[in-house]
N, C-alpha and C positions, 0 to 999 in steps of 0.2 A: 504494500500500500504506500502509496507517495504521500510524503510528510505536505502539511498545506501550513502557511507560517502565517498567510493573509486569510481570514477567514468572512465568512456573510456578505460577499461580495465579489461578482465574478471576474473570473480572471481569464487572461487570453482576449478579453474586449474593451472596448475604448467606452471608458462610462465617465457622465459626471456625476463629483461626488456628492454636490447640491441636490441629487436627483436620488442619494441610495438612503435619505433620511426626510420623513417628515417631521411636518411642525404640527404638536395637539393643541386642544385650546386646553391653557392651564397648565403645561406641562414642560418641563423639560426634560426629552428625547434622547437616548446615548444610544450609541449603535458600536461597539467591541469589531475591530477590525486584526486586532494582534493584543495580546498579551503575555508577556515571557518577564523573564527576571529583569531581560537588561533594557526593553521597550515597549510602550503601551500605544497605540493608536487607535482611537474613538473620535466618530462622529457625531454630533451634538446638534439637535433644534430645538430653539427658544422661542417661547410665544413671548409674545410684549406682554414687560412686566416681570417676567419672572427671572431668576436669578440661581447660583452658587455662591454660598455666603464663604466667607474667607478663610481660606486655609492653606496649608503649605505642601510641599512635593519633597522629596529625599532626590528628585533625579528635576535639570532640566525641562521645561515646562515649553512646548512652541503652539503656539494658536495661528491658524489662516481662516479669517474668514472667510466663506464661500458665497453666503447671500447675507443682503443686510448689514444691519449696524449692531455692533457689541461693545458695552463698555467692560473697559477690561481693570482693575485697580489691583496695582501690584506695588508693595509696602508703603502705602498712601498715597500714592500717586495714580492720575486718571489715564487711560486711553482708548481713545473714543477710533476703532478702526474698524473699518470698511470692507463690502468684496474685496478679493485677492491681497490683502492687507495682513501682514506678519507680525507676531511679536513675540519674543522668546521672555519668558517669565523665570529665573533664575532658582536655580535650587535655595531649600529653604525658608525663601522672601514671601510672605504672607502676600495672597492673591485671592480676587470676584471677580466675578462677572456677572452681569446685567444687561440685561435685553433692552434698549429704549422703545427696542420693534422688534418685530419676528426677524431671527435669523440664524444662519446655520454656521457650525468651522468646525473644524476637525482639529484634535489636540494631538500630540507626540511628545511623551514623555518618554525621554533618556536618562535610567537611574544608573548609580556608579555601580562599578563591579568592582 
């Protein structure tokens, strides 16, 4: 049996990842794309409104927005980014996020080995 490392989302074809996660009303949505010791990758949609309240990561923290606007607050400081919009959230360093509006990004967490 072939080991599969990217899971709940097909492979071999050309997808957008805006398209492999919706948005509930009320909810916030994760969708588990990889999980192992050394790297996490999940998809997230935000209904406006709704939020992860602050907390920390042992590993590097990277957010791309895919649609929409997300505020992002990482050790008291705000950022307000966009579709295709990046921001790496540092080990450690106490992080939210907030939805001003619906929207989706995909997180990558790289913990230390």
């Amino acid at each position: 049996m072939k080991n599969v490392y990217i899971k709940n989302i097909n492979q071999e074809e050309v997808i957008t990842l805006a398209n492999e996660i919706e948005v509930l009303q009320g909810q916030v949505v994760s969708k588990t794309l990889a999980q192992n010791p050394a790297v996490s990758i999940t998809l997230f949609a935000f209904d406006k409104g709704e939020e992860i309240s602050s907390h920390d990561s042992s590993g590097d923290a990277m957010v791309t927005v895919l649609e929409g606007t997300g505020r992002f607050t990482v050790d008291g400081k705000d950022y307000l980014l966009h579709a295709n919009e990046t921001l790496i959230m540092p080990a450690k360093k106490p992080h939210a996020v907030y939805a001003q509006e619906t929207f989706k990004m995909m997180l990558v967490v790289v913990f230390p080995q």
